[in-house]
LOVOKE-892218 format. One record per residue (C-alpha): y, z, x. Coordinates in steps of 0.02 Angstrom, whole numbers, padded with zeros to 5 digits, always signed. Each point is the difference from the previous one (the first is absolute). Example, Ala and Ser with C-alpha at 12.3 -4.5 7.8 and 13.67 -1.06 7.14 Angstrom:
-00225+00390+00615/+00172-00033+00069/
END
This chain:
+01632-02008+01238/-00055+00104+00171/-00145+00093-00025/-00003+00149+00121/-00158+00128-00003/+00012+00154-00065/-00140+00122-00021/-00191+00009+00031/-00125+00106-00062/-00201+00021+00051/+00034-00094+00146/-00159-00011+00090/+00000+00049+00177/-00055-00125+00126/-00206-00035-00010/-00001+00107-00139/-00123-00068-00156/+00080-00030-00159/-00122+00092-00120/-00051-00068-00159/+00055+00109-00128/+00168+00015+00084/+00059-00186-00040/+00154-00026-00112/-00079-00079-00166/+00162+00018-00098/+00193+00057-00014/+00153+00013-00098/+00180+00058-00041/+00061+00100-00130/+00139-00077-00123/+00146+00108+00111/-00091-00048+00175/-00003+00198+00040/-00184-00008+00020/-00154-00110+00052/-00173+00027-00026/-00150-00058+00103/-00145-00021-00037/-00160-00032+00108/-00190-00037-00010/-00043+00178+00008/+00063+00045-00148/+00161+00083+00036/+00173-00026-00044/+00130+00051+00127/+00182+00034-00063/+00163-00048+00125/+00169+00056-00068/+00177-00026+00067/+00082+00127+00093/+00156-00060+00015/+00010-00108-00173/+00172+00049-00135/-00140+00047-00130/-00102+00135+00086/+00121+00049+00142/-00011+00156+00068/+00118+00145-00074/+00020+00059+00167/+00082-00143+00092/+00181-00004+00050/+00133-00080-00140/+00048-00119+00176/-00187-00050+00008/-00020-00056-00171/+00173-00055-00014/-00064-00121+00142/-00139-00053-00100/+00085-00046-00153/+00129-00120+00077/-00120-00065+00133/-00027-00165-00048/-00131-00029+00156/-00097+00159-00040/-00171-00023-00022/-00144+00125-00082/-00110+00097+00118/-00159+00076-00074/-00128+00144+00015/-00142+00070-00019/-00012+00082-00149/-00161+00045-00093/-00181-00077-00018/-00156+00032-00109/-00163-00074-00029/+00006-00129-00149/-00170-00061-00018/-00171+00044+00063/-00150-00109+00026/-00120-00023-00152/-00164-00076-00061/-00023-00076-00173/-00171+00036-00035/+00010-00115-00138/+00015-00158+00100/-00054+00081+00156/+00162-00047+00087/+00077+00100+00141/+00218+00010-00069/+00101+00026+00151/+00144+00138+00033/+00103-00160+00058/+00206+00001-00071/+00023-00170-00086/+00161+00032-00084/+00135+00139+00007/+00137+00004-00129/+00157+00127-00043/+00020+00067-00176/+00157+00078-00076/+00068+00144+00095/+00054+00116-00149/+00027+00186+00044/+00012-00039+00189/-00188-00018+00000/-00055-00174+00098/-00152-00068-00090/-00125-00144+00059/-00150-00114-00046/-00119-00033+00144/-00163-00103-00064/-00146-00023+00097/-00115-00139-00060/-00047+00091-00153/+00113+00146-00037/+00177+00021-00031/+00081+00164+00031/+00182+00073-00039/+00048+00137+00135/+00135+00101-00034/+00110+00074+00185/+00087+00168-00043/+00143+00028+00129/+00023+00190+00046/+00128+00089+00073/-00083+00134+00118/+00126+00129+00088/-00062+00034+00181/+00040+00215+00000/+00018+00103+00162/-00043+00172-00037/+00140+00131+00103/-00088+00153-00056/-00109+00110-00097/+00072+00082-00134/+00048+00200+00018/-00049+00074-00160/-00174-00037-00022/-00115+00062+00144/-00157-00081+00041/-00104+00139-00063/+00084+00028-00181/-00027-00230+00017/-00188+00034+00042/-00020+00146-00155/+00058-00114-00128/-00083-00148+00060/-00183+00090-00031/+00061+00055-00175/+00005-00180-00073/-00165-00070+00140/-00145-00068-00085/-00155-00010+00080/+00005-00152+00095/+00199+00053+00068/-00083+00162+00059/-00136-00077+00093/+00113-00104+00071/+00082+00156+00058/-00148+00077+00074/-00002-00153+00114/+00136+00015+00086/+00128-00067-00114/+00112+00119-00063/+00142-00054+00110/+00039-00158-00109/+00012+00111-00147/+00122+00131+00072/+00104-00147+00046/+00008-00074-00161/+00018+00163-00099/+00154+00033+00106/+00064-00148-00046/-00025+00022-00188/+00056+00176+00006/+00175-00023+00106/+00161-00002-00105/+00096-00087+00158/-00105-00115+00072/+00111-00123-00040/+00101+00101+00098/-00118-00027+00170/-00040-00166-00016/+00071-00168+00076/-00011-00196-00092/-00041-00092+00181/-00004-00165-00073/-00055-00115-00151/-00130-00115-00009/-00070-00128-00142/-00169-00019-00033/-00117-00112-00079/-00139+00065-00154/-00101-00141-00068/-00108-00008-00159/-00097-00125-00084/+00065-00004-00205/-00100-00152-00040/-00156-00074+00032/-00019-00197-00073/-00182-00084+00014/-00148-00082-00084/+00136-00124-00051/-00062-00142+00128/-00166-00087+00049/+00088-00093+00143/+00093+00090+00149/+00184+00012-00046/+00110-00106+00095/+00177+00074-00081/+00087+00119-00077/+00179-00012-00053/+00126+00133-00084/+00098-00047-00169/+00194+00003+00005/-00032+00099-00181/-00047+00160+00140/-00175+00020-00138/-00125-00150+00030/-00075-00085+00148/-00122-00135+00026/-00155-00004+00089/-00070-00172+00056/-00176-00051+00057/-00082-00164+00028/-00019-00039-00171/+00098+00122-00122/+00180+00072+00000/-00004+00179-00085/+00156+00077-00075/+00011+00218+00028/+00121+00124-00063/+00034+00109+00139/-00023+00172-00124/-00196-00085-00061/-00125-00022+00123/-00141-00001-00098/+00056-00181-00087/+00075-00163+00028/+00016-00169-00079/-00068-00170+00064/+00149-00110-00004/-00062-00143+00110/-00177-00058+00009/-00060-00159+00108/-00167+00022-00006/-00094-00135-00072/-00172+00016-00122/-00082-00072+00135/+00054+00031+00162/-00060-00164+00066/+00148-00066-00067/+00119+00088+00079/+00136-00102+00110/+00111+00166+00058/+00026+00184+00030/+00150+00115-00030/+00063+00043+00186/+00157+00092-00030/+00121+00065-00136/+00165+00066-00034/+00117+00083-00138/+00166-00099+00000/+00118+00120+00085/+00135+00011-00160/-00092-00058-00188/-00131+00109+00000/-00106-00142-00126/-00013-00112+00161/-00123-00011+00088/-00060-00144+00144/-00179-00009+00102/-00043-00107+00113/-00164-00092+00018/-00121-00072+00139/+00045-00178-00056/+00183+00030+00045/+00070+00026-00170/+00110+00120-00061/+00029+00043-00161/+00123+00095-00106/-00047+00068-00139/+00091+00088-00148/-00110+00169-00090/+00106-00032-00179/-00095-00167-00038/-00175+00105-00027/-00097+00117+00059/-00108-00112+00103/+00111-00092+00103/-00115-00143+00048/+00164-00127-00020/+00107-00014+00131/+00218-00012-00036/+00009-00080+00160/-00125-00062+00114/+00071-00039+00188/-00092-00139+00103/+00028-00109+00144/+00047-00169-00051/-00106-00073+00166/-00158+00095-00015/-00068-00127-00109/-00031-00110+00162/-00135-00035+00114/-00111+00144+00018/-00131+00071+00089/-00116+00170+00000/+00131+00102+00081/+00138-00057-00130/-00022+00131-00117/-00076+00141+00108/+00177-00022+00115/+00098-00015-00181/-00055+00168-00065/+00129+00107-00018/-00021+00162+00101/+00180+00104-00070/+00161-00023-00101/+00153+00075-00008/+00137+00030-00121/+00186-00021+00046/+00105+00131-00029/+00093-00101-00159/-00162-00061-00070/+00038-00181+00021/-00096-00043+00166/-00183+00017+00044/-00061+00005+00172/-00169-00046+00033/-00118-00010+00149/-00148-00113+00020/-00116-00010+00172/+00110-00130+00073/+00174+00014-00076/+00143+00113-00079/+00062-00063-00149/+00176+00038-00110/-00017-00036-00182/+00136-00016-00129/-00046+00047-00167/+00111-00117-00078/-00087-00149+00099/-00186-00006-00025/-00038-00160+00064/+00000+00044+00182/+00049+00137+00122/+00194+00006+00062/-00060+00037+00194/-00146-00007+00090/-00002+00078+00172/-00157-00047+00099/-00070+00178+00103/-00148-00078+00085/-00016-00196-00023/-00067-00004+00187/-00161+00071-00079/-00045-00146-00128/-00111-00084+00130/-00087+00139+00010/-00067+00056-00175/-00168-00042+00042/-00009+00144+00121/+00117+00124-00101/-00123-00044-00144/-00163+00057+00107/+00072+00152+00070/+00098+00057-00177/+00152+00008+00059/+00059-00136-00144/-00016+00134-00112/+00108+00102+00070/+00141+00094-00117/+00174-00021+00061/+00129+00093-00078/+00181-00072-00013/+00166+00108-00066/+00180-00056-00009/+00188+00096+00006/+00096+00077-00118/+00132-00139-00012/-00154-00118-00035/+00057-00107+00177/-00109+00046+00123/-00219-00006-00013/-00112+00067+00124/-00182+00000+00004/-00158+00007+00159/-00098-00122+00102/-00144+00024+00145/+00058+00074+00168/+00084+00147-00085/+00137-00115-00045/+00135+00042-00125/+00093-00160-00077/+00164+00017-00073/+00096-00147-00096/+00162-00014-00079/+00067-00093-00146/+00108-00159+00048/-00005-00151+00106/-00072+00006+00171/-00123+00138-00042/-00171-00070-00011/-00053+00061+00167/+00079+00182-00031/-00024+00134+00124/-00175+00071+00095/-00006+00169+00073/-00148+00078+00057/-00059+00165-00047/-00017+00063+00188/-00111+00130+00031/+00060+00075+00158/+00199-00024+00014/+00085+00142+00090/+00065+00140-00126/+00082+00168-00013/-00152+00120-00082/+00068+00125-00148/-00156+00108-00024/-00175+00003+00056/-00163-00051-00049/-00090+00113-00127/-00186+00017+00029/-00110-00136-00060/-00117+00036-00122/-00079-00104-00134/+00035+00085-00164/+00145+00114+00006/+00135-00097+00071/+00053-00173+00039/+00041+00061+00183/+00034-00182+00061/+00124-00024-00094/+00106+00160+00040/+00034-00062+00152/+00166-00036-00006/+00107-00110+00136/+00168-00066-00032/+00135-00097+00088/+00138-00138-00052/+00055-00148+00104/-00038-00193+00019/-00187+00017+00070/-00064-00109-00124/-00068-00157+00079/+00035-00145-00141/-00024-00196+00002/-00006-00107-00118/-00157-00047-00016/-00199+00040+00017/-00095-00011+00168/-00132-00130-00039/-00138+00138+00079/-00015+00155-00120/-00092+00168-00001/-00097-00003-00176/-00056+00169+00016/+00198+00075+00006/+00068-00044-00174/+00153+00067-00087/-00068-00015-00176/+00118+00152-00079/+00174+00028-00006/+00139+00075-00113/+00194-00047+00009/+00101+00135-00033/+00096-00017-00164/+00187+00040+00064/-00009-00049+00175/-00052-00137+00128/-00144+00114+00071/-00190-00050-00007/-00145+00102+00017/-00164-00080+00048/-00171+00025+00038/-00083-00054+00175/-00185+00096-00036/+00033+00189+00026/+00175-00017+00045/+00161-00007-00119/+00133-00107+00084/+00196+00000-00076/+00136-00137+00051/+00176-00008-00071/+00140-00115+00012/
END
């Protein structure tokens, strides 16, 4: 496929610091790929939708337009700013005397029932359902003043039902807002005067649920039930099973920790609900193992159905074997069957009716290898890639150093796949400006919104033996209908489609 670049948003402009708490720590689609949400490491969660998708199109478009859209085989989704809202704040357990950070770890969609978009965002600690009302607000143009009620007889009637604080409001100076909205009140034909300039949908956003004190370790994952009631929650050590409706309960389901914890040999790093039997379940470990597990057996479910392991891991080793093993995220195919997973060094494609070793294994950065001594002292071994595949299951995509986005494709001839760099200062058409930055009250970087389509991606087929650690794509989301790809350069949110 030809990737061409699509849209940008929080762009930085040029010498312009990248500020902490405005670095993409997390992202996703929902099921219908109308929306993504963003999280970062201030806290926040940022909400794009489509503006031009079949699902939410806009009622006042032209039939030809969206008659255009539907038979358009090469259309491709364009996105928006839509709403934002603070998700977490920073705490302090005074328990343990440990400082828990605002930082986004994992964003996931809900069941939309009743229209209403619901999400769980997670911080290291705490797990929160939000809840996005959409409302219809009617921009009015007022023509006139209505002709039967005077602004005196408006200002007599207004005193008659005052209390005490409306009057001394009145004595300052404030009457005039009162007059204006007893004429309103008091007009039988306002209706009459008045003029619908335009519609406009907005965003309301409430937290429903609040889920914590379930986890002594920071939580890695979170993952949504195909059942639409029950979700997991996954630290280093314990997988916890919620009901959406309870937050003040959940069930253990998975425990690795050991009696004593000298003896333990591995952590849980990631986890995931199987995307159609909602008694599935897989998680991933730091020795590279993934394992399947079904919640009918028992209630603990400390026995794994299936356990998937490379055949040729059991070879020479070294210190680095395991660390570059660990599995940093997994991912579901659409039919259930496949597993994608992404270790430090490669992507892998795993068949669950194959255990014994993966079906693919695309290399992203094997030019590092000679190296791990040095990623090791400067941490960036432990760095968290992300990885996400298509709809059809055929196509995987994941990050590397250098801002680099690596795509791959299933068949022969595809082990070096396709690099494009997430450029930071390609020419583009701007759609609206910049919103003021601020720290708190919105996630201004990202409204900055550039677009533009054409072949301006620069791709090769492999990695330039020189790489910039400090510019890593660790996030990205593929969206679950079409060939586009969102990902995250450190402030800014880059989207490529084919």
């Amino acid at each position: 496929m030809e990737w061409n670049f699509s849209q940008v948003f929080g762009e930085r402009a040029p010498g312009e610091d990248v500020e902490e708490v405005d670095i993409i720590t997390a992202m996703g689609f929902d099921a219908s790929g109308d929306y993504l949400a963003v999280g970062d490491r201030g806290g926040r969660v940022v909400i794009f939708e489509r503006k031009d998708g079949k699902h939410t199109s806009n009622q006042y478009q032209s039939r030809t337009k969206l008659e255009e859209l539907d038979f358009n085989s090469t259309w491709n989704p364009e996105f928006q700013y839509k709403t934002e809202f603070q998700s977490h704040e920073p705490e302090f357990d005074y328990l343990k005397s440990l400082e828990i950070e605002e930082k986004i770890n994992k964003v996931r969609w809900c069941a939309t029932p009743n229209g209403s978009l619901f999400i769980l965002s997670t911080n290291n600690k705490t797990i929160k359902l939000w809840k996005v009302k959409e409302r219809k607000v009617k921009k009015v143009k007022e023509m006139g003043s209505s002709p039967f009620v005077s602004s005196e007889n408006a200002l007599l009637a207004e005193k008659s039902f005052m209390t005490e604080q409306d009057k001394l409001s009145v004595s300052n100076g404030y009457h005039s807002e009162w007059t204006v909205k007893m004429e309103k009140s008091m007009s039988p034909t306002q209706d009459q005067h008045d003029e619908i300039v335009d519609m406009e949908d907005t965003a309301q956003t409430r937290c429903r649920k609040v889920y914590s004190h379930a986890h002594d370790f920071n939580i890695n994952s979170i993952s949504t039930n195909s059942d639409c009631e029950t979700f997991i929650s996954a630290d280093d050590l314990r997988i916890n099973l919620w009901n959406l409706e309870i937050s003040g309960q959940c069930f253990n389901i998975i425990d690795m920790k050991p009696s004593n914890m000298e003896d333990l040999t591995e952590v849980i790093t990631t986890a995931e609900f199987h995307p159609i039997h909602c008694n599935f379940l897989a998680y991933g470990s730091s020795r590279g193992f993934i394992r399947l597990v079904d919640m009918r057996q028992s209630a603990l479910c400390d026995h794994s159905a299936i356990i998937l392991e490379e055949g040729g891991s059991r070879g020479s080793k070294s210190f680095f074997t395991e660390i570059v093993a660990s599995i940093s995220d997994m991912k579901f195919s659409k039919d259930g069957r496949y597993i994608l997973s992404r270790d430090y060094m490669n992507l892998k494609l795993w068949d669950m009716h194959m255990d014994s070793s993966p079906v693919a294994i695309y290399k992203i950065h094997e030019n590092l290898r000679p190296k791990l001594c040095e990623l090791y002292d400067n941490d960036c071994i432990f760095d968290k890639f992300a990885c996400c595949l298509s709809g059809d299951g055929m196509h995987y995509a994941t990050g590397s150093y250098s801002n680099h986005l690596r795509i791959f494709s299933h068949g022969a001839g595809s082990d070096e796949g396709i690099t494009i760099e997430a450029s930071k200062h390609p020419v583009r058409k701007p759609v609206f400006q910049a919103a003021p930055r601020t720290r708190r009250s919105s996630l201004s970087n990202l409204t900055r919104g550039f677009y533009r389509h054409g072949n301006d991606n620069s791709s090769s087929g492999h990695n330039d033996l020189s790489c910039n650690l400090n510019s890593k794509l660790l996030h990205l989301a593929w969206h679950p209908e079409k060939n586009l790809i969102a990902c995250a350069a450190g402030n800014s949110l880059f989207m490529y489609h084919a």
